[in-house]
N, C-alpha and C positions, 0 to 999 in steps of 0.2 A: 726578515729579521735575522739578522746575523750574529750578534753579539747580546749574552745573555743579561737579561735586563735585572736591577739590586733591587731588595722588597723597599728600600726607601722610592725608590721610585712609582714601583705599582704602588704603594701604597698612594704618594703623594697624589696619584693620575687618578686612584678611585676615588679620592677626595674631591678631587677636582670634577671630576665625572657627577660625582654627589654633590656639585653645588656645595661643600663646606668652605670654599675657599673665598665665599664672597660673591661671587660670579651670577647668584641668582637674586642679589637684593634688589627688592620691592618687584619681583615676579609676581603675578596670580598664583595659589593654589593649583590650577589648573595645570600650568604652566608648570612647576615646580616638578610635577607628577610626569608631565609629559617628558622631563629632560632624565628625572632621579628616579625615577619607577615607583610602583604602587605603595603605597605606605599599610603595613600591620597594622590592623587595629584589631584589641580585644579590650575593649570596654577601659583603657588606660587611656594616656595622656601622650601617647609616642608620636601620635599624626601632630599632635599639635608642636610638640618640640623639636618636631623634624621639620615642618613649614616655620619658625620660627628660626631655626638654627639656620637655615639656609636662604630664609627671604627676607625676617623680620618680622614676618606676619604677624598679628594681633590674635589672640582667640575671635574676638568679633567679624574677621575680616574673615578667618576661617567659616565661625558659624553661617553666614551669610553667602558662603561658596556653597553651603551644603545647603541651606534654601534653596536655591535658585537651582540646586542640581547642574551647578560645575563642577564639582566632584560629588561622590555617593560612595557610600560604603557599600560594597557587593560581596558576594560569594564568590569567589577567583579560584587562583591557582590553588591546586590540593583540595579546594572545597571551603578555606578559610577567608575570612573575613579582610578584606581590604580596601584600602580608600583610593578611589580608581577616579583617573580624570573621564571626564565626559562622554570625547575621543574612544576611549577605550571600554565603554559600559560593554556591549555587544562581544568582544572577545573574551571581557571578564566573565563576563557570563557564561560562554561558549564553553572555554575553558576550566570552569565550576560544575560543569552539568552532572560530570561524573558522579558528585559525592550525594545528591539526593536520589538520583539513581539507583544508586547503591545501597541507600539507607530502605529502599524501597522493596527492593529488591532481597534486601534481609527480612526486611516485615512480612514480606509476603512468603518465606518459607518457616521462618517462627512467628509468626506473632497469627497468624488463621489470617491475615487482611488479604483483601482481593485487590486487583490493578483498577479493577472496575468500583469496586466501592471507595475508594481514592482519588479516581477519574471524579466520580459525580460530589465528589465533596467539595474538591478543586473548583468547577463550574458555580456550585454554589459559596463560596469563598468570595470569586470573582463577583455575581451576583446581588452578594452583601455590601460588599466595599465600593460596589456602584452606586448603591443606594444610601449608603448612610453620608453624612453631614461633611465629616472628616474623619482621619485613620483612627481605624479599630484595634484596640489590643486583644492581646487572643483571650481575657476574659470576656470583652466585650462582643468578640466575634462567636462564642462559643452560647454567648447568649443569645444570641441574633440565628445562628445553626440550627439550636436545639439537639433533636437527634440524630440529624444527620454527620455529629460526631461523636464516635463511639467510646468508650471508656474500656481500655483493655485489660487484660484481669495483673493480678498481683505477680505473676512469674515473668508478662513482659513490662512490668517497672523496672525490673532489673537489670531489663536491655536497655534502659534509658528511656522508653517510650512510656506510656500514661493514657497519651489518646489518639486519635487517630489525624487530630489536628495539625501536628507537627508536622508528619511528612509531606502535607497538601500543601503548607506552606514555603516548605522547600524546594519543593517541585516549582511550585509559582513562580518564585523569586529567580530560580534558575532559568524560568522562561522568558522572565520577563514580563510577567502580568502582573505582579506585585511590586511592591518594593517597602523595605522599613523607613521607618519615619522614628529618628531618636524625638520622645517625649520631651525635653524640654530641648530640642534643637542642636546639644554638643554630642561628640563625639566617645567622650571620656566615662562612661556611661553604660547600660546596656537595660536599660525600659524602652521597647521599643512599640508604637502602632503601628498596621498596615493600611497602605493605601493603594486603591489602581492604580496602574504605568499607564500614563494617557496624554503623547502619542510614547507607544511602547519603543525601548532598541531595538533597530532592527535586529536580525539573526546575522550572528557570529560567522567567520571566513568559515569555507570549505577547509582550509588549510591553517585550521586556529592553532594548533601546534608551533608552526614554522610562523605564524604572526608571535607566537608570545616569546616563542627564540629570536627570532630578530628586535624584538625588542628589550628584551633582557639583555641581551649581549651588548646593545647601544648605552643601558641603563648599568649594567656590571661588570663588561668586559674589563680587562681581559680575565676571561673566566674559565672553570672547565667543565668538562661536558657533564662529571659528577656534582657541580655546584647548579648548574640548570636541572639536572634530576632532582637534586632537592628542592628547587624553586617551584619546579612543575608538576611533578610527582609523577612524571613520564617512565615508564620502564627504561631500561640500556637504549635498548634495540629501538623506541619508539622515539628517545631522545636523539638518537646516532641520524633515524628519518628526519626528523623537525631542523635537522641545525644541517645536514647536508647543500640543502640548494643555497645555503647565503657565504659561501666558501670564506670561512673561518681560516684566520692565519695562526698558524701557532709561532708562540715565543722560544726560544733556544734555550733550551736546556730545562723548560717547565711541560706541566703540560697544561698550559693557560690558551684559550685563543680569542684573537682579537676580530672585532669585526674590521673588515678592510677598508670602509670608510672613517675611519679613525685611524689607522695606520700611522698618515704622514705626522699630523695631529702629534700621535704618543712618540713617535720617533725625534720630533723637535720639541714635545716637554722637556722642559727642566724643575727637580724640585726647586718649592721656594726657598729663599734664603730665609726667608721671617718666619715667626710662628704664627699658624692658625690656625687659632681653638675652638672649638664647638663643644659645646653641652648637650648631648641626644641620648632617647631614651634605650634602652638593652635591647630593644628590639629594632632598632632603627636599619635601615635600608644600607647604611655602613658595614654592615657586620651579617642580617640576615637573609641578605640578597645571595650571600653566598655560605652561609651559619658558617664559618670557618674560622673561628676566635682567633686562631694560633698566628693565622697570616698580619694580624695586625697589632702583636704582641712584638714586643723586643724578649730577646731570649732569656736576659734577666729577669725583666716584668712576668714574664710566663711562670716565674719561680716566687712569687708572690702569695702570701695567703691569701683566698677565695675571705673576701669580708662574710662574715657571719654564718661560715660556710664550719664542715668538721673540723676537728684539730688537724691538722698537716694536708690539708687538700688546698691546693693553688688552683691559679687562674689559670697555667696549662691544662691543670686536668677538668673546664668546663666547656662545654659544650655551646654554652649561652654565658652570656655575660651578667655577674651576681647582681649586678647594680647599674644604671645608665653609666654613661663613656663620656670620657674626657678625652677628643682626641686631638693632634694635631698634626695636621699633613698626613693624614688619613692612621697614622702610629695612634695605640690607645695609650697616653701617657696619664689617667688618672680613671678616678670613679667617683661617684658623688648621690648622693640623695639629698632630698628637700627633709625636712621638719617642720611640718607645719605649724606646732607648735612655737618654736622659735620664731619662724617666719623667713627661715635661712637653709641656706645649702651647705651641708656638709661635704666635704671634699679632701680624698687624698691625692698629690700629687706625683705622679715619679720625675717630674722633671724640673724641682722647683717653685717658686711661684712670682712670675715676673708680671709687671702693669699689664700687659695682655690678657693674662689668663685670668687678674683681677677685674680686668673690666668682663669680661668672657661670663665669669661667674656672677658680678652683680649683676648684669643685664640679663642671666637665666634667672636668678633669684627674684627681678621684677616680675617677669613672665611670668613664674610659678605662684608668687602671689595674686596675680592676676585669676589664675587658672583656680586657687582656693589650695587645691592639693597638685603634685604631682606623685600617680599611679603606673604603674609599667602593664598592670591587666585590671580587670575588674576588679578582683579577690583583693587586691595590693591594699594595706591601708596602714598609719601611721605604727599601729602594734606590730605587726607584721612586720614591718621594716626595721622597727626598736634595733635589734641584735648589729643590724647590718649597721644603722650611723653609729651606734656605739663602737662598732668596731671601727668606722673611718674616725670617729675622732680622735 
């Protein structure tokens, strides 16, 4: 790479990379994940507008990938919840091990818990869920337990913990002996049962690190080595090891680098000349593959007030994006939320509003009725958003 590449360009190529350009309609779920990377989920509607925005998918078409266990929500990168193709159960998992480790490992120097009396709860957890009908929620597992889970006193409530239940199941899940089961089958959600993993994934690479960098980099290139520390939550030093043997190119004059099998690829893109729009949720794989707002702002837009945000704070100074993205050719040129009560999308645009982005918006507007609500996390709900459509409209 000789000549420094213009953000219309990265931008257009990480669109393109994300499947928003068209490129993946009527893909599988599976499939979707395998090209555009693991999808956020926290009990919101973002998996489902990001398999929509980029294949077409139905929610039903969704829900029935996650029956069948073509895709499944896991414990991933960081320890956080993500909807992982099939393919990838076993390094998602790998990759996750850290955060109930940890949480474990906190218990056991505040909380009085032993590794051993976690060890045997676990066993018995397993035990349970062999035996019962179909998945247990953890009131129903706590029934089935008795006292072999313990109730911790009032000063470690305040560490988050309650009982001794939580951590066994964390542990599980990172192993692989368990797995959640959303209560009525969607995503959007967060009631979950547990059931056995039978046959379980196997165990994660020796070398899970340099597996989730080589595919990050396929998934968000061209990137930089601080945009995979956020994704992985690898130190400097461990992320500098992980991404060394897949010799990453860098771009001139950034510090982005590409993987090399995509080189010839980005060097003969060209952006499009049409627009194309997508509707995806704040947390979409656009934006938090690499949380870097700014990169796919125009420097005007960046000078924009933050909807429903303080008085005088813009959309340069966030972090996260206040509202789902309106973007085209991977530029965010708008924001929008649903009203469920209306039955419509609210939406502002920066660039207009031509037959494109009209069709773009009523085909999300059917989806979203479809869906009942659209949520960005669990918490999210129509009051909660009030401020924010009042401000786009």
């Amino acid at each position: 790479m000789t000549a420094e590449v213009s953000p219309r360009k990265l931008r257009a190529w990480w669109a393109h990379r994300q499947g928003l350009d068209g490129s993946l309609a009527g893909a599988s779920p599976d499939e979707v994940l395998v090209r555009t990377g693991w999808a956020r989920s926290v009990g919101g509607s973002a998996p489902y507008l990001g398999f929509h925005a980029r294949a077409g998918l139905d929610r039903q078409t969704v829900d029935d990938a996650v029956a069948r266990l073509a895709v499944h929500e896991l414990p991933a990168a960081r320890g956080c919840t993500y909807v992982v193709p099939h393919q990838d159960f076993a390094l998602a998992l790998a990759v996750g091990a850290g955060a109930p480790e940890g949480e474990l490992a906190a218990a056991v120097r505040h909380l009085g818990v032993t590794r051993a009396e976690i060890d045997r709860l676990c066993e018995r957890v397993v035990e349970a869920l062999d035996s019962a009908d179909g998945p247990l929620d953890p009131a129903g597992l706590k029934k089935v337990l008795g006292d072999a889970v313990r109730n911790l006193g009032a000063e470690d409530k305040k560490r988050g913990q309650t009982t001794t239940l939580p951590l066994a199941l964390g542990l599980l899940q990172a192993r692989g002996r368990i797995r959640r089961v959303p209560v009525n089958g969607r995503l959007d959600q967060q009631r979950f049962g547990y059931a056995g993993w039978s046959p379980a994934p196997g165990g994660g690479p020796a070398d899970a690190a340099t597996e989730l960098a080589r595919r990050y980099f396929t998934w968000a290139g061209p990137a930089s080595l601080k945009h995979f520390r956020w994704f992985s939550g690898l130190t400097a030093a461990a992320a500098r090891t992980a991404v060394e043997p897949l010799g990453l190119r860098p771009l001139e004059g950034t510090d982005l680098l590409l993987d090399p099998g995509q080189s010839a690829d980005f060097d003969a893109f060209r952006v499009p000349t049409e627009p194309q729009y997508a509707l995806v949720g704040s947390i979409d794989g656009i934006h938090l593959l690499h949380r870097d707002l700014a990169r796919l702002l125009d420097e005007a837009d960046a000078r924009r007030p933050s909807p429903g945000g303080r008085p005088g704070r813009t959309l340069g100074d966030e972090t996260d994006p206040p509202c789902p993205l309106i973007v085209d050719r991977g530029r965010v040129v708008g924001l929008w939320e649903f009203d469920p009560e209306a039955g419509e999308i609210v939406h502002r645009s920066f660039t207009g509003t031509g037959s494109a982005l009209r069709h773009a918006v009523a085909a999300t507007a059917e989806f979203a009725r479809e869906l009942g609500d659209v949520k960005m996390v669990s918490l999210d709900s129509p009051r909660s958003r009030a401020p924010r459509i009042a401000a786009l409209r």
